[in-house]
C-alpha positions as CSV (number, residue, x, y, z in Angstrom):
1,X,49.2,-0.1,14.2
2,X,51.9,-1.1,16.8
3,X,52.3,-2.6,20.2
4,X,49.2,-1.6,22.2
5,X,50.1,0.4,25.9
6,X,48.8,1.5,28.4
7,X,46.0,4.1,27.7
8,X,46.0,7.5,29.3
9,X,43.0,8.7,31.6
10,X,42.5,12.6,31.7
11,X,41.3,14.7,33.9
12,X,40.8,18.3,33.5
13,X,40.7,20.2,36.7
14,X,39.2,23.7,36.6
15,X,40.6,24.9,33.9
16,X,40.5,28.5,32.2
17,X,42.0,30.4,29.0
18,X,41.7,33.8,28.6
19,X,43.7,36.3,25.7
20,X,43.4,39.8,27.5
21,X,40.4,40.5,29.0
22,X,38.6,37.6,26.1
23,X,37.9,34.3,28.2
24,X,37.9,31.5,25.6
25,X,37.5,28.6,28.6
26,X,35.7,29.1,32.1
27,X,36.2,26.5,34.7
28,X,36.6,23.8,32.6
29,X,35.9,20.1,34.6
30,X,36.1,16.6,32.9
31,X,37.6,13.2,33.3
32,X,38.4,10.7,30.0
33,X,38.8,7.1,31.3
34,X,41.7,5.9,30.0
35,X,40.9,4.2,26.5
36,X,37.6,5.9,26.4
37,X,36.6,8.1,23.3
38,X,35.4,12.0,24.2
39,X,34.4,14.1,21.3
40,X,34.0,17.4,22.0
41,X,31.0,19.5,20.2
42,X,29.3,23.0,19.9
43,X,29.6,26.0,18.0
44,X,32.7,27.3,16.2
45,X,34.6,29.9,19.2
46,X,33.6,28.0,22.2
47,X,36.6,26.8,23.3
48,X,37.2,23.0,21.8
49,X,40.3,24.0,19.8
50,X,41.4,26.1,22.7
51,X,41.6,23.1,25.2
52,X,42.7,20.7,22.7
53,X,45.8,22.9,22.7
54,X,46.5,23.2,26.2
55,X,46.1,18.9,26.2
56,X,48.6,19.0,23.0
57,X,50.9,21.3,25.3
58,X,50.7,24.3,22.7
59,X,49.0,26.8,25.3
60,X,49.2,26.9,29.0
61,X,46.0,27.6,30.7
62,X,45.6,30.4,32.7
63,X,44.5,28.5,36.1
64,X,43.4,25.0,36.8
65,X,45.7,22.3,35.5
66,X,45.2,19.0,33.2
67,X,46.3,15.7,34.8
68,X,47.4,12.4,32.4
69,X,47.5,9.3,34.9
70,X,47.1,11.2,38.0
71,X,50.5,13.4,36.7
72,X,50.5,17.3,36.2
73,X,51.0,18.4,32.6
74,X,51.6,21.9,33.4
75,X,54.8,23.2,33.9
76,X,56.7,20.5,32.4
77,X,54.2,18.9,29.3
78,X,57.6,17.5,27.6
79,X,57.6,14.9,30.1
80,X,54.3,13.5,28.7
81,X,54.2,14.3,25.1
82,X,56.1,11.1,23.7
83,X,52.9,9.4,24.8
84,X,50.8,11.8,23.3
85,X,49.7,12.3,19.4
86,X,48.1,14.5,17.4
87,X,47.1,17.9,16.1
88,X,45.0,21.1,16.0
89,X,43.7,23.3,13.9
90,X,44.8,23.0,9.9
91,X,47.3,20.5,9.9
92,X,50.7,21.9,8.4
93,X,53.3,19.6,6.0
94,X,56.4,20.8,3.6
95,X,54.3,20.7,0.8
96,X,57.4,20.5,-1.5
97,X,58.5,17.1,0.3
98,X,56.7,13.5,-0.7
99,X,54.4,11.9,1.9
100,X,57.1,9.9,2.7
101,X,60.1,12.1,3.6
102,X,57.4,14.4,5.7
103,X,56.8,11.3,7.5
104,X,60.9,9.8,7.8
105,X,61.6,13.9,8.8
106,X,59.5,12.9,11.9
107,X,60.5,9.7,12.5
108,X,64.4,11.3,12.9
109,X,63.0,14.4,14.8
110,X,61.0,12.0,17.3
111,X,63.7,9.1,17.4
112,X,61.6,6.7,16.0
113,X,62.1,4.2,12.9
114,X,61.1,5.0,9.3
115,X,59.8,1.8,8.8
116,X,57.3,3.0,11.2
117,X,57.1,5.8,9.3
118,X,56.2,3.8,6.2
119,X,54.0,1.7,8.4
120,X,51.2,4.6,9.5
121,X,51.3,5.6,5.6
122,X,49.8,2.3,4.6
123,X,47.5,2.5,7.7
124,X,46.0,5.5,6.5
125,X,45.9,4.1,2.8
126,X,48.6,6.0,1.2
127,X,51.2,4.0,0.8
128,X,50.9,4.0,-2.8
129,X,51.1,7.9,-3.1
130,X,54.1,8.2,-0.6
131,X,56.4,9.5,-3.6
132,X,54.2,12.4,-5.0
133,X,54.5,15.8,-3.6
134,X,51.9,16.8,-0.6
135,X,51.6,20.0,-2.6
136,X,49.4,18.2,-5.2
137,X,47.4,16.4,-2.7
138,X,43.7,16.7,-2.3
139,X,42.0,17.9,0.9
140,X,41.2,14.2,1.9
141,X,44.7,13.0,0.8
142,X,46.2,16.0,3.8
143,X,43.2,14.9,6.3
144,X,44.4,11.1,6.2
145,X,48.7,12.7,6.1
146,X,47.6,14.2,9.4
147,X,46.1,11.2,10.5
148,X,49.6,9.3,10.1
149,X,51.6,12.2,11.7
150,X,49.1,11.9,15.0
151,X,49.9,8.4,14.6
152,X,53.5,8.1,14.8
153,X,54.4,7.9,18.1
154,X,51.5,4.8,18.5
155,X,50.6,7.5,21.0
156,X,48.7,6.2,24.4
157,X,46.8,9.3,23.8
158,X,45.5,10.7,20.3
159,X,44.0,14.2,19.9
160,X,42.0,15.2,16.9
161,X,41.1,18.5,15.8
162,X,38.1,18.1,13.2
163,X,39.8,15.3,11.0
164,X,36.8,14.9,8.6
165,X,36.6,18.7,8.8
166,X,35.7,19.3,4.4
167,X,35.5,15.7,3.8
168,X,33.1,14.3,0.6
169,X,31.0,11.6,1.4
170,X,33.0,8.8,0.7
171,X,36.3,9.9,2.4
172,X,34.1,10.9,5.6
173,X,33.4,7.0,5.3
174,X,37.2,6.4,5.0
175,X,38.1,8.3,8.0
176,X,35.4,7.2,10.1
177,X,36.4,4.1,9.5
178,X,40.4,4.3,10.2
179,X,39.7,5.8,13.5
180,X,37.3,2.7,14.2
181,X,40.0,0.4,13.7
182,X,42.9,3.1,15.3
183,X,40.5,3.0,18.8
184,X,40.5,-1.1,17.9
185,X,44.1,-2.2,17.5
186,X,46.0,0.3,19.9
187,X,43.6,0.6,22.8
188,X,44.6,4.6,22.9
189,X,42.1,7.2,24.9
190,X,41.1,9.0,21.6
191,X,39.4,13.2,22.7
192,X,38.1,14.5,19.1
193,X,36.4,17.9,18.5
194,X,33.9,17.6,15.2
195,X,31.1,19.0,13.9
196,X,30.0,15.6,12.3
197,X,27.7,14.5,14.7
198,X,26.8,10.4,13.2
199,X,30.5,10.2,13.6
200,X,30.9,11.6,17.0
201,X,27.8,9.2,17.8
202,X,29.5,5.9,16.2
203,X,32.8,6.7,17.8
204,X,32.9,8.5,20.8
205,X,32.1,6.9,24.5
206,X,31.2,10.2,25.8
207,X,30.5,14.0,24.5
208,X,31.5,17.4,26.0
209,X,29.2,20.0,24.7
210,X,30.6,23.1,25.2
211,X,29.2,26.9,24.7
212,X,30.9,30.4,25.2
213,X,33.2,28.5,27.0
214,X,31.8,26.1,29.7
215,X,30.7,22.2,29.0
216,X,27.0,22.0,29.5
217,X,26.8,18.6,29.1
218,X,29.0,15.7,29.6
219,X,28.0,12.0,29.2
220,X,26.7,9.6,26.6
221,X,25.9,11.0,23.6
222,X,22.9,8.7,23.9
223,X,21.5,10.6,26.6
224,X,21.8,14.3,25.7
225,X,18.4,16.1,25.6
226,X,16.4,13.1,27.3
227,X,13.5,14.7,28.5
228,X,14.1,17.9,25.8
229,X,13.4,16.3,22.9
230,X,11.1,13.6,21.7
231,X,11.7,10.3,19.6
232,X,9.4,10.3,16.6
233,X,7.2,8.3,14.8
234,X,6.7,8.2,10.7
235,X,4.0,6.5,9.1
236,X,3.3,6.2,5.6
237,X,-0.6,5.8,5.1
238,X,-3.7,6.6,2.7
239,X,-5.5,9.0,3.0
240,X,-3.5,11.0,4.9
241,X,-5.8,13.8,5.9
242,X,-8.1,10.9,7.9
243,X,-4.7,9.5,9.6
244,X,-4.1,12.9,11.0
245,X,-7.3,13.0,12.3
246,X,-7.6,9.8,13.9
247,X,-4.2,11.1,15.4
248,X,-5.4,14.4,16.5
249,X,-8.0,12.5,18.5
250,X,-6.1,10.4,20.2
251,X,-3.9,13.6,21.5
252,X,-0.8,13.2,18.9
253,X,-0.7,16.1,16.6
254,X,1.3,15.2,13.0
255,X,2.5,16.7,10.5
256,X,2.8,16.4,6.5
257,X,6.6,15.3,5.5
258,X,5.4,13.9,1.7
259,X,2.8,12.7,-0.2
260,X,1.7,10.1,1.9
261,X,4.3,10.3,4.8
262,X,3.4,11.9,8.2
263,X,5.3,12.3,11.5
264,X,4.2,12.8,15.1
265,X,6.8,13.5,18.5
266,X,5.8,10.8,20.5
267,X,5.0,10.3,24.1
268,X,5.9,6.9,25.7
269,X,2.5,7.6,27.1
270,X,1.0,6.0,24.0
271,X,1.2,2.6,23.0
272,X,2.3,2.5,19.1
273,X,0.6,-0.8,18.8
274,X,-2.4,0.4,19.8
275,X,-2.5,3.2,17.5
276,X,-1.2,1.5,14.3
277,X,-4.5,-0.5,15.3
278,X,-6.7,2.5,16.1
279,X,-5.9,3.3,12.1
280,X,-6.4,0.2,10.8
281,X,-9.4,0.4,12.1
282,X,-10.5,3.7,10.4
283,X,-10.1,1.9,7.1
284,X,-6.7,3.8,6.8
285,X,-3.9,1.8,4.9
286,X,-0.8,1.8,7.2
287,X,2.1,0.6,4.5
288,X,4.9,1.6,7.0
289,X,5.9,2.6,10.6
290,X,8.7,3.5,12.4
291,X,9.7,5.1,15.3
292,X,13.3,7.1,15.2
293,X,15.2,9.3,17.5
294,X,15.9,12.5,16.7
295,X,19.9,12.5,15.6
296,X,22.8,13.8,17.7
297,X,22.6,17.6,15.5
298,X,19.1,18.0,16.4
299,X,19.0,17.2,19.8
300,X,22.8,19.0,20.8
301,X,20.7,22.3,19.2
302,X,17.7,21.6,20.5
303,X,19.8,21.0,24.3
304,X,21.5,24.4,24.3
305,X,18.3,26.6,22.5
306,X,16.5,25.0,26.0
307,X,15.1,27.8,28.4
308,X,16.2,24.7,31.0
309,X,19.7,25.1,30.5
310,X,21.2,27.0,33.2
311,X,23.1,29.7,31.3
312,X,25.1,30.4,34.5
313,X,26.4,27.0,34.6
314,X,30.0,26.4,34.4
315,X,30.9,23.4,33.7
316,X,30.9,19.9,35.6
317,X,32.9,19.0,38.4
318,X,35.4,16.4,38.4
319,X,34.0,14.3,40.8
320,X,30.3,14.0,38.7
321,X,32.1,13.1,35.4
322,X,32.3,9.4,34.4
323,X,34.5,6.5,35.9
């Protein structure tokens, strides 16, 4: 990957974006610890992109500023972009070149070596390719070119628009797993808008969610909803009608999922030991049991459909977000 260096921290101080009378971002607060991971999440239009493009330097905001190492980016973001890598929105190659002269084009645009050049295309696993045309390249083939172009620089910063945005199975597994070992080896602050949420889980130190333009949450992704939502509990028993009613009197309403599968919300109130027990003793067959928290898709939707969330809110201030 290159010589590790020193990450970048960000901080984004009251910043908003409008196009005409249309305001895209509203007093936008955050602060990335330098080497952290932030993945920003939430519905399609609600500003990730936008601020991922003011951080990359492509739009200026309309007030506030963004600040990398306690320095201004805004008026003069060339002084800071040779530390900072990435892209946004569909990623864009000379499809009539080969992986390879793409990649030496912008090694001799941003003074840096083609063996470098060559070095990111084996990083990203297509080394063997780096002759063909990108013009006959599949989706995942592009996803992984772009990964190498954000790469180039070994950036102190990387931003990433949506990198396993279309991705199968498999080559979701690929990427996730080359930005694992990207945040590994070069110690870079990594800020990633997606709308895979395992992989924003696995990867990312801390979540921005952001709606119609505001964040209304920032922290671990580990504690969004906490106190929404509940953790649940699956049992697979015989019969199942007599488990849910051995439930129902102990206050925990279930519900069906399968044949012999059933699944309650659970209340910490309620000790699972005890009530595994509490079957048993009904003469009801408890084969398996196991308590799971709702994933990161479930509880970000859940979060922002909440009558608790303060729909006036706008955003965090600097001073609350993480150190």
């Amino acid at each position: 990957m290159g010589t590790e260096r020193m990450a970048i921290a960000v901080d984004v101080r009251h910043v908003s974006k409008s196009y005409g009378r249309n305001a895209v971002l509203r007093d936008v607060c955050l602060h990335v610890p330098a080497g952290s991971a932030l993945g920003l999440v939430g519905p399609n239009g609600a500003g990730k992109s936008t601020l991922l493009r003011i951080l990359l330097g492509v739009a200026r905001p309309s007030l506030g500023n963004v600040w990398y190492n306690d320095r201004p980016l805004w008026p003069h973001p060339e002084e800071h972009l040779a530390n900072v890598g990435g892209f946004v929105d569909t990623p864009w190659f000379y499809p009539q070149l080969t992986a390879q002269e793409n990649m030496w084009m912008l090694a001799d645009l941003t003074q840096k070596s083609r063996r470098r050049a060559d070095e990111v295309l084996a990083f990203v696993h297509l080394q063997a390719v780096k002759h063909e045309r990108v013009s006959g390249f599949s989706h995942g083939m592009r996803q992984r070119l772009a990964l190498a172009i954000a790469l180039m620089k070994n950036p102190a910063l990387i931003i990433l628009d949506e990198p396993q945005d279309g991705l199968d199975p498999a080559r979701l597994n690929e990427m996730r797993h080359l930005i694992e070992r990207v945040r590994r080896e070069s110690g870079a602050t990594l800020i990633m808008a997606s709308h895979v949420m395992p992989d924003i889980e696995q990867l990312c130190d801390f979540i921005a969610v952001f709606d119609e333009g505001r964040i209304r949450y920032f922290g671990a992704p580990s504690q969004l909803g906490r106190g929404i939502i509940s953790d649940e509990v699956f049992w697979e028993v015989s019969p199942v009608d007599s488990a849910i009613g051995c439930l129902a009197e102990l206050g925990i309403t279930a519900r069906v999922t399968g044949s012999s599968c059933i699944v309650a919300p659970w209340d910490d109130q309620f000790d699972l030991g005890d009530v595994n027990r509490m079957l048993i003793k009904k003469d009801i067959v408890v084969r398996t049991v196991a308590r799971r928290r709702a994933g990161l898709d479930v509880r970000l939707l859940t979060y922002l459909e909440d009558s608790h969330v303060d729909a006036r809110s706008v955003g965090i201030s600097a001073a609350n977000s993480p150190e």
